[in-house]
Structures are given as structure tokens and as C-alpha cells.
PyMOL CGO cylinders between C-alpha atoms (Angstrom):
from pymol import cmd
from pymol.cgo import CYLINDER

trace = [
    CYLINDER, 9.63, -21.93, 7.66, 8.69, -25.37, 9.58, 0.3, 1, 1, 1, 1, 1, 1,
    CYLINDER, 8.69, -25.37, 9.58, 5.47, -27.06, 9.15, 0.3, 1, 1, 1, 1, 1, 1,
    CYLINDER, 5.47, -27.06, 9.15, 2.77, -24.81, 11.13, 0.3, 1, 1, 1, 1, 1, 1,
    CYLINDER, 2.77, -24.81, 11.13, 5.27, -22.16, 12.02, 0.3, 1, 1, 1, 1, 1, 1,
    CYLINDER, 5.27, -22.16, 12.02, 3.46, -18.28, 10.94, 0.3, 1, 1, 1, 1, 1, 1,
    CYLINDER, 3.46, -18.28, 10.94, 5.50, -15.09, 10.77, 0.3, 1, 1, 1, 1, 1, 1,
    CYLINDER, 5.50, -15.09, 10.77, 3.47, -12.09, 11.12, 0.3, 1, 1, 1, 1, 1, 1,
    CYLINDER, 3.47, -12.09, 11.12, 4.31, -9.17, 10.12, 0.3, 1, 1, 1, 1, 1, 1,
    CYLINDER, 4.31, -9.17, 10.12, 2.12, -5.60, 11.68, 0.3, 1, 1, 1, 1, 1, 1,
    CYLINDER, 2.12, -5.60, 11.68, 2.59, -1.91, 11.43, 0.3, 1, 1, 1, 1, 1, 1,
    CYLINDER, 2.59, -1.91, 11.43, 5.02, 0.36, 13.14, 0.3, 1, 1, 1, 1, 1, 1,
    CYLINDER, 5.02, 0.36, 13.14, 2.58, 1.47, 15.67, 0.3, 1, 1, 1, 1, 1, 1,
    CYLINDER, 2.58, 1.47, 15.67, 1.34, -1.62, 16.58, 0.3, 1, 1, 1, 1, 1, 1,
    CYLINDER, 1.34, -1.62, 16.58, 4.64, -3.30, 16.84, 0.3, 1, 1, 1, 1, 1, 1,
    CYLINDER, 4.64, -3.30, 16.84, 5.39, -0.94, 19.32, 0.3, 1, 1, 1, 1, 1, 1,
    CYLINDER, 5.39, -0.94, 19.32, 2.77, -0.90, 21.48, 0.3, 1, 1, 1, 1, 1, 1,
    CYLINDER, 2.77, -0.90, 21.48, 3.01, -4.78, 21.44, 0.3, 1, 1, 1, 1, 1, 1,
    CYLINDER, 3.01, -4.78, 21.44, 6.53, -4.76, 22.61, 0.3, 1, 1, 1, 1, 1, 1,
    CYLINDER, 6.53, -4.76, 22.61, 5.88, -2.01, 25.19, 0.3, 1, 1, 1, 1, 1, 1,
    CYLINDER, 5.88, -2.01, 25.19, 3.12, -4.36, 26.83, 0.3, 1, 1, 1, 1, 1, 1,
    CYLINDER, 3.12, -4.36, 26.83, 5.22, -7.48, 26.15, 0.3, 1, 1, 1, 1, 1, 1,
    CYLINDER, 5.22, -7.48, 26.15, 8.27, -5.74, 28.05, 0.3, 1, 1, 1, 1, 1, 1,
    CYLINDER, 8.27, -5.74, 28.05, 5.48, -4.10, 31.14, 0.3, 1, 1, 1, 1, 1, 1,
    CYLINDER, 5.48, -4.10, 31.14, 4.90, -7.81, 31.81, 0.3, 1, 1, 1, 1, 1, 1,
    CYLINDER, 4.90, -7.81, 31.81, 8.30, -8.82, 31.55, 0.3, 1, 1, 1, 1, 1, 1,
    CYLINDER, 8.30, -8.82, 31.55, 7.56, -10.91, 28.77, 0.3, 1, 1, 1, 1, 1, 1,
    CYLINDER, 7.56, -10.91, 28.77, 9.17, -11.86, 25.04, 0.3, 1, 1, 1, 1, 1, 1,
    CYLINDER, 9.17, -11.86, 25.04, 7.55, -10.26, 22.29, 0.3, 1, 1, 1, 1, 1, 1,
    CYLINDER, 7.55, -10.26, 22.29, 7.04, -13.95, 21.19, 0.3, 1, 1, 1, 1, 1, 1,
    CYLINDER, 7.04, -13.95, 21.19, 5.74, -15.12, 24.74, 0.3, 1, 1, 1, 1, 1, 1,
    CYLINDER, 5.74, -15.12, 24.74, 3.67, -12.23, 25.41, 0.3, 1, 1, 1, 1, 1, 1,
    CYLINDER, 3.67, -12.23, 25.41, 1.72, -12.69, 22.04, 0.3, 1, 1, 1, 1, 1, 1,
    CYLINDER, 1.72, -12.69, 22.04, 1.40, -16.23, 22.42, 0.3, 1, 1, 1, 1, 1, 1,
    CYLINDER, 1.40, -16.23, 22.42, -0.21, -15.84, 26.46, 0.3, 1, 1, 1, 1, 1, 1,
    CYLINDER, -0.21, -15.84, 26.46, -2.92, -13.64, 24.57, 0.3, 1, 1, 1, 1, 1, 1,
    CYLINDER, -2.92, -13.64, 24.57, -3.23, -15.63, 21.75, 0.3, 1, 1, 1, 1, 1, 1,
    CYLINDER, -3.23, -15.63, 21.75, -3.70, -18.97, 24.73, 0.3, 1, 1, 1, 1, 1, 1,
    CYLINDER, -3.70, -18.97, 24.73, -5.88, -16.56, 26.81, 0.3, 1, 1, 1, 1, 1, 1,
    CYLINDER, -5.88, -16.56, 26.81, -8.22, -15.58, 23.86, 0.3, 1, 1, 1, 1, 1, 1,
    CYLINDER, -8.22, -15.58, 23.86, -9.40, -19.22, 22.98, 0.3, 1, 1, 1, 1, 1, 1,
    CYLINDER, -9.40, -19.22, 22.98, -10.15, -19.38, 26.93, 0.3, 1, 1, 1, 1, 1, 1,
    CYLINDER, -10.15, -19.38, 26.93, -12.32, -16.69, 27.24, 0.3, 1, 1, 1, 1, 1, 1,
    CYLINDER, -12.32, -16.69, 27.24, -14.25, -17.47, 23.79, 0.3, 1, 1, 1, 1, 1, 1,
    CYLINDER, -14.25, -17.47, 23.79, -14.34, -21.44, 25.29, 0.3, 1, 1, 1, 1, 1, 1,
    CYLINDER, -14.34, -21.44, 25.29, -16.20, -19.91, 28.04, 0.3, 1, 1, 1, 1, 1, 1,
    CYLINDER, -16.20, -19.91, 28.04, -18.59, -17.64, 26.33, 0.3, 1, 1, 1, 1, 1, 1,
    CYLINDER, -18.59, -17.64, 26.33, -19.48, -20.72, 24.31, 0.3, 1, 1, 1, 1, 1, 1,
    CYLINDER, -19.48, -20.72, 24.31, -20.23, -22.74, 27.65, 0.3, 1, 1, 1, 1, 1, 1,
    CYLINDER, -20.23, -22.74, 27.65, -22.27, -20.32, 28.85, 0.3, 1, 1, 1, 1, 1, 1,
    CYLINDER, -22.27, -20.32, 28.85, -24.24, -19.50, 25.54, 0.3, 1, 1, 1, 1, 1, 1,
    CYLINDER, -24.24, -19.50, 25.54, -24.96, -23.36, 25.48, 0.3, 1, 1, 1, 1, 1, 1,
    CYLINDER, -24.96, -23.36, 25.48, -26.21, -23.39, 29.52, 0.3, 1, 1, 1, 1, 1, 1,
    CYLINDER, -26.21, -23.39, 29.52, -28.32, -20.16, 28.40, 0.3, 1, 1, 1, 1, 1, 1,
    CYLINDER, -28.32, -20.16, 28.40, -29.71, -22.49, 25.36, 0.3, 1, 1, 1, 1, 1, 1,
    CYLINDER, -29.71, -22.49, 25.36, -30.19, -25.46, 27.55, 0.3, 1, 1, 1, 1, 1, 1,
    CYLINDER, -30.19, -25.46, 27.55, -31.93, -23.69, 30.20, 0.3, 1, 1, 1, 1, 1, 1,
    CYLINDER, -31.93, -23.69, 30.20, -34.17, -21.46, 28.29, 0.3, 1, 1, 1, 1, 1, 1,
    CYLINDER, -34.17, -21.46, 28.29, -33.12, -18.50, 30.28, 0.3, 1, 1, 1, 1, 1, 1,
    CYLINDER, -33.12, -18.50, 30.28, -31.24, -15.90, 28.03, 0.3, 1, 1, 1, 1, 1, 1,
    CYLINDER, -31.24, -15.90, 28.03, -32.66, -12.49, 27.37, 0.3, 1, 1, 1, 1, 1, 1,
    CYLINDER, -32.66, -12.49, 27.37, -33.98, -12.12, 23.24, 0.3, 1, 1, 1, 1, 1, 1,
    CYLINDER, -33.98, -12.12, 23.24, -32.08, -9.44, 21.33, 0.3, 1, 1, 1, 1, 1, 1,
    CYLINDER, -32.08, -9.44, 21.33, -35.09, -7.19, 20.89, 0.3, 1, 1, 1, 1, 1, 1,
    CYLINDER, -35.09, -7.19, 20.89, -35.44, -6.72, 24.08, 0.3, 1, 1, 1, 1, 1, 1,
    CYLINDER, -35.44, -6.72, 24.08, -31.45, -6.38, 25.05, 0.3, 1, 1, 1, 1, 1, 1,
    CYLINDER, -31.45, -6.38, 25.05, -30.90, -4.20, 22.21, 0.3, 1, 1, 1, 1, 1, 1,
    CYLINDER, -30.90, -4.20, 22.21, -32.87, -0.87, 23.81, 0.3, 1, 1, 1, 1, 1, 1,
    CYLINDER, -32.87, -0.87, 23.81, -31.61, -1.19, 26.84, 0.3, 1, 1, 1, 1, 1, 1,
    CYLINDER, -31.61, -1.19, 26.84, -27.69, -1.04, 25.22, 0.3, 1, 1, 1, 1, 1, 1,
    CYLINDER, -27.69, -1.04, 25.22, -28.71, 1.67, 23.19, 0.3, 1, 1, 1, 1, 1, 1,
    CYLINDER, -28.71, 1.67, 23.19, -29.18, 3.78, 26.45, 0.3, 1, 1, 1, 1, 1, 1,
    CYLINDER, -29.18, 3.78, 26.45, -26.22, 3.03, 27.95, 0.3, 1, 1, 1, 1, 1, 1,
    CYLINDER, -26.22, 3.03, 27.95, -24.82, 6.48, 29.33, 0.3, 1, 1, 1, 1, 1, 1,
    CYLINDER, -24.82, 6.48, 29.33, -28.51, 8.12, 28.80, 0.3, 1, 1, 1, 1, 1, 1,
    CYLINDER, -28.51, 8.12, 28.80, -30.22, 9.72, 31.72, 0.3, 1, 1, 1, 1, 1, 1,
    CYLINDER, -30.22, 9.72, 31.72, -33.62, 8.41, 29.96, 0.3, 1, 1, 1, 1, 1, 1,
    CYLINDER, -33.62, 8.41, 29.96, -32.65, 5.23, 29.23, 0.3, 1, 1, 1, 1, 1, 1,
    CYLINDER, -32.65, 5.23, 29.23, -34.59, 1.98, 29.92, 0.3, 1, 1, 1, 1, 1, 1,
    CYLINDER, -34.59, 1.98, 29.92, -34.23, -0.68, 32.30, 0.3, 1, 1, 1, 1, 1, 1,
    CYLINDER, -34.23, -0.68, 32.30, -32.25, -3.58, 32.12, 0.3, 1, 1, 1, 1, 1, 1,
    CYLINDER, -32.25, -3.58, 32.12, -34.54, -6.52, 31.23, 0.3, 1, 1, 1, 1, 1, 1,
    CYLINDER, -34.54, -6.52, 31.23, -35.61, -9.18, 33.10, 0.3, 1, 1, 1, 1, 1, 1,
]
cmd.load_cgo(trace, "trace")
């Protein structure tokens, strides 16, 4: 194995279903897993941007009061969204 190189090895099942998505975009197994791997890191990158605009500019929404309102999700009786 070369310096940095991994070899993963996953279950039946999930072997599968990653080569049936990796061949539905036309994609290597290898290539495929790699684009999500690449794709990932963006979308956390940007989650951390805007957590640290949300910190900078005072303007996030505290858990307690976020945390009732997701616990109605799907509920007829469920709060508001807060402001």
C-alpha cells in the first residue's frame, strides 16, 4: 500500500448499493466515492462559514428555543418557527 493510500473494505449490502449509484451516474466505484467524499468537505466548509457569520452577527436562533419547534415537526399542534 503507498504512503496515504486506504483500502476500505464495507458489507455486502452496502457495496452494492454503492456500485448501483456509482454505475446510475456513470461513474467508477472509485470515482463515484471519491466525488462524495470531495462534495462532503464542501458542504461541511459551508456550514462552518455560515455558523461563523451567525456568530459574528449575533443573529442565530438559541437551541431552547429551536428545539420545540423541531419536536413538532409533522404535528398539527405544533409551535411556530422562531423568530
Amino acid at each position: 500500500m503507498a504512503d496515504g493510500e486506504i483500502i476500505l473494505t464495507i458489507d455486502g449490502e452496502r457495496a452494492e448499493r454503492l456500485r448501483a449509484r456509482a454505475e446510475a451516474a456513470g461513474q467508477s466505484v472509485e470515482d463515484f466515492a471519491l466525488r462524495l467524499l470531495e462534495d462532503d468537505a464542501a458542504i461541511w466548509n459551508e456550514v462552518d462559514a455560515i455558523c461563523d457569520a451567525s456568530l459574528a452577527n449575533d443573529d442565530g436562533i438559541p437551541l431552547e428555543d429551536l428545539e420545540p419547534w423541531m419536536r413538532g415537526w409533522g404535528k398539527s399542534n405544533g409551535p411556530s418557527p422562531p423568530r
